[in-house]
C-alpha positions as a Python dict, from the first residue, in 0.01 Angstrom:
ca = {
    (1, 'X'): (0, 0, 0),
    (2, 'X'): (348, 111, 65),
    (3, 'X'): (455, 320, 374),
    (4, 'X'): (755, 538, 366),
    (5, 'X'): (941, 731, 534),
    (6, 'X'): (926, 1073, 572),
    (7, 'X'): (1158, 1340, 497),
    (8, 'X'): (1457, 1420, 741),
    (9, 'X'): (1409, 1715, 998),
    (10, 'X'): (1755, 1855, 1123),
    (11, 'X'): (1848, 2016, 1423),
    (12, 'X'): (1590, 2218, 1604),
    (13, 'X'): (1399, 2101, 1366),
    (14, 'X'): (1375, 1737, 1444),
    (15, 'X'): (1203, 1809, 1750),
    (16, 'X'): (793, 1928, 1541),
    (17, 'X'): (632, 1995, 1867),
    (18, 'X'): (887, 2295, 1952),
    (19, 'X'): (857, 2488, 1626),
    (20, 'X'): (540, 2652, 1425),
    (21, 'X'): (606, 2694, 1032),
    (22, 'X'): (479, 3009, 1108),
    (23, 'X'): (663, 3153, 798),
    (24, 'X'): (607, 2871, 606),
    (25, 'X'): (641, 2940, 155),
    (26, 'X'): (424, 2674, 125),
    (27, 'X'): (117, 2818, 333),
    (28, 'X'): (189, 3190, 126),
    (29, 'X'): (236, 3004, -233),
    (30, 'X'): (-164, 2909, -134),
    (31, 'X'): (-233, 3218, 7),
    (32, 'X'): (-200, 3347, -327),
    (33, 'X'): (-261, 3066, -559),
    (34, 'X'): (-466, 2829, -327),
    (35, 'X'): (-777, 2785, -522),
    (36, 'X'): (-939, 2576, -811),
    (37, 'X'): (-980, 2912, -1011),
    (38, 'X'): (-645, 3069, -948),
    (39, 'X'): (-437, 2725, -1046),
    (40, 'X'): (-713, 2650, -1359),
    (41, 'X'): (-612, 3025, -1466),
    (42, 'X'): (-269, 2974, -1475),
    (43, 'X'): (-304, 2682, -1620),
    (44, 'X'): (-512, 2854, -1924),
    (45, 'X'): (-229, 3114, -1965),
    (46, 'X'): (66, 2852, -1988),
    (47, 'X'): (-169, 2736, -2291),
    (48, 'X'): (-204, 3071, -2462),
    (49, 'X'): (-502, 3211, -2319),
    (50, 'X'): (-479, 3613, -2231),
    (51, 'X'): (-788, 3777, -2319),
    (52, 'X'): (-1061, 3792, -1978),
    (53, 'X'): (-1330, 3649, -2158),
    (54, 'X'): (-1136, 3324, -2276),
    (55, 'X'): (-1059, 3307, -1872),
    (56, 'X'): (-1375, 3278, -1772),
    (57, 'X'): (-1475, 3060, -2009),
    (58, 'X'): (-1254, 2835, -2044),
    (59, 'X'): (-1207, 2806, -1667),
    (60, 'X'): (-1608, 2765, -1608),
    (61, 'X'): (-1614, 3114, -1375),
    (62, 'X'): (-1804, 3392, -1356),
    (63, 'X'): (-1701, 3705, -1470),
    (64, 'X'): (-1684, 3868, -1121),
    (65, 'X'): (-1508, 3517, -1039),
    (66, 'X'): (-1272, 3565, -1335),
    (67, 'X'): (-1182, 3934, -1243),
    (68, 'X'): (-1090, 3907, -890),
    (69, 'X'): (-848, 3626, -972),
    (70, 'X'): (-680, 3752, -1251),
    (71, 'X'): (-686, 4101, -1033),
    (72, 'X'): (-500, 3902, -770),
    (73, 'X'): (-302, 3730, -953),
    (74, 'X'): (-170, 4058, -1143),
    (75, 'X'): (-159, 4228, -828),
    (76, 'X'): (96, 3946, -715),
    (77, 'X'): (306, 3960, -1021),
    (78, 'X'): (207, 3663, -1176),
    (79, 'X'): (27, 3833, -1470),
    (80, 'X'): (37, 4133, -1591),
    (81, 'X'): (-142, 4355, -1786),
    (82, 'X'): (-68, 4440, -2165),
    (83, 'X'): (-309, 4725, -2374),
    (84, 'X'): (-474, 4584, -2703),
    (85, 'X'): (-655, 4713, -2942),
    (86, 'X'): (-888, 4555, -3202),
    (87, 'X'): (-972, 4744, -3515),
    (88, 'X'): (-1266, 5015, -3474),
    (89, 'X'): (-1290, 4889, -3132),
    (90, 'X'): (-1159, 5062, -2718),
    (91, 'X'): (-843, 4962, -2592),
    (92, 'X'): (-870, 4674, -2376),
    (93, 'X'): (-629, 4445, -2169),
    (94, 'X'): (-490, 4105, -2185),
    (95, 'X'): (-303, 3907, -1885),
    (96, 'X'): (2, 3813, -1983),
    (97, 'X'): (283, 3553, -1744),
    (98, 'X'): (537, 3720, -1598),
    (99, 'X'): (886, 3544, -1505),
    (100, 'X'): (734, 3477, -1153),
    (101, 'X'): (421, 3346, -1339),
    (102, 'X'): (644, 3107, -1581),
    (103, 'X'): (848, 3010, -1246),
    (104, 'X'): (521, 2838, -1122),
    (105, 'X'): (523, 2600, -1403),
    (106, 'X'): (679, 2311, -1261),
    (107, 'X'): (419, 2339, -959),
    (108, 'X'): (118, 2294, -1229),
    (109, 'X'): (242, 2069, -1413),
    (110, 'X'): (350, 1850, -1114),
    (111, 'X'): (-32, 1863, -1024),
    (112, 'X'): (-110, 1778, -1322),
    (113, 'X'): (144, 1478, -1343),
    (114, 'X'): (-25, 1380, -1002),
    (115, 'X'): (-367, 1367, -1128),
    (116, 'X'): (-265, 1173, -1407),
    (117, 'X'): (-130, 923, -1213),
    (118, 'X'): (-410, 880, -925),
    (119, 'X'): (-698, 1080, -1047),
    (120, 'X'): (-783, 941, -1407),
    (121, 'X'): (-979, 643, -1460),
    (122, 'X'): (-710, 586, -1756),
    (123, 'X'): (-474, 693, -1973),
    (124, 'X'): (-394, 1088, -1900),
    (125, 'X'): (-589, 1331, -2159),
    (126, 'X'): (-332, 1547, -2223),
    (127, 'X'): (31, 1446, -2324),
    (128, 'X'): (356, 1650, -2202),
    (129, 'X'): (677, 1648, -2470),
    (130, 'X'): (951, 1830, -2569),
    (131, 'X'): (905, 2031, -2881),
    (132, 'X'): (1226, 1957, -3061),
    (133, 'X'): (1244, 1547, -2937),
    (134, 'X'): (927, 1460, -2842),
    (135, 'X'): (1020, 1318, -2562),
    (136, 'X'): (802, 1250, -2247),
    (137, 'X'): (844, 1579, -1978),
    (138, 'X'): (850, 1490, -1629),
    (139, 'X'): (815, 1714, -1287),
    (140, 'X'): (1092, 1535, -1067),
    (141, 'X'): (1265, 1624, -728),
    (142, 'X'): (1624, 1635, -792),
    (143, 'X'): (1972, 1788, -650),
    (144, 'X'): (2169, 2011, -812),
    (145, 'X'): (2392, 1708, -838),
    (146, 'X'): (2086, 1627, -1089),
    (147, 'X'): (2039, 1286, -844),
    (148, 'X'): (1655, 1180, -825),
    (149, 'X'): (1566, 1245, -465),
    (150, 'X'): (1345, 1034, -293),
    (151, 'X'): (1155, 1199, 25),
    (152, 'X'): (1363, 940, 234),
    (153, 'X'): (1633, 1098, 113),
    (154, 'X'): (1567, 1489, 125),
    (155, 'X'): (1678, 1668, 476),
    (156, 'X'): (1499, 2004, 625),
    (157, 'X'): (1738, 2226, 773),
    (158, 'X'): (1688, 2597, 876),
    (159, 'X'): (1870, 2835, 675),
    (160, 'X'): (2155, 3001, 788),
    (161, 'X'): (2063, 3343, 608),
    (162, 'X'): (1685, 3331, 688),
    (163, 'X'): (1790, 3325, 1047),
    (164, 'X'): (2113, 3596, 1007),
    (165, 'X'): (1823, 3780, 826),
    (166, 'X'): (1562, 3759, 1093),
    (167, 'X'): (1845, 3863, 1374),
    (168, 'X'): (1915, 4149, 1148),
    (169, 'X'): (1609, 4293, 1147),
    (170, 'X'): (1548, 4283, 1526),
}
């Protein structure tokens, strides 16, 4: 097993026992999208799913399981709601990604990478390509320099307009 390093803390950062993440976007992204349910849903509407009952099945809910998720997760912004209507039939609704839904993509599929990797007894079931190549997709860390970064190599600082922000608003 290899041991790395861990990522660099700057400033009063460095120093972990004198700071809570107490407005940490990590803990709120699972706030919202924390559980089994609410990840396997998005995961069903990156693949085309939008009607409720292809939701719960296809996730392995319950209905009442399957509505207060998508509910949350339209409530959010994530999804939203479009009217359709089937011949001779009511209206109904299907849950449709939003830009802040599609922005999550690289999170899912960077699980998914991850469970490929450690999780699977072999070769990954599903394949990820590009449509026009064919090429093998990847979820990587990189700098807008478009440098892989290695955690070694990534640096936590605060953020100068959180904080001008935050003083602001006192």
């Amino acid at each position: 097993m290899m041991f790395v390093m861990a990522a660099v803390m700057e400033g009063p950062l460095a120093d972990l026992s004198a700071w809570k993440p107490t407005e940490c976007s990590i803990a709120k992204a699972m706030d919202l999208i924390g559980t089994r349910s609410a990840i396997l849903i998005l995961r069903e509407a990156y693949y085309g799913t939008t009607r409720f009952d292809g939701f719960a099945a296809r996730v392995g809910i319950t209905d009442a399981a399957a509505s207060g998720q998508l509910r949350k997760l339209t409530e959010a912004g994530l999804l939203a709601k479009r009217p359709y209507q089937e011949s001779g039939k009511r209206t109904r609704h299907e849950y449709v990604l939003t830009d802040m839904g599609r922005d999550l993509l690289p999170v899912v599929l960077a699980l998914m990478q991850w469970g490929d990797a450690y999780l699977q007894p072999g070769p990954a079931p599903l394949l990820l390509v590009e449509e026009s190549s064919g090429a093998p997709v990847r979820v990587e860390v990189r700098s807008e320099t478009g440098r892989e970064i290695d955690l070694e190599e990534l640096r936590v600082r605060l953020n100068p307009e959180y904080s001008r922000a935050i003083r602001s608003a006192r």
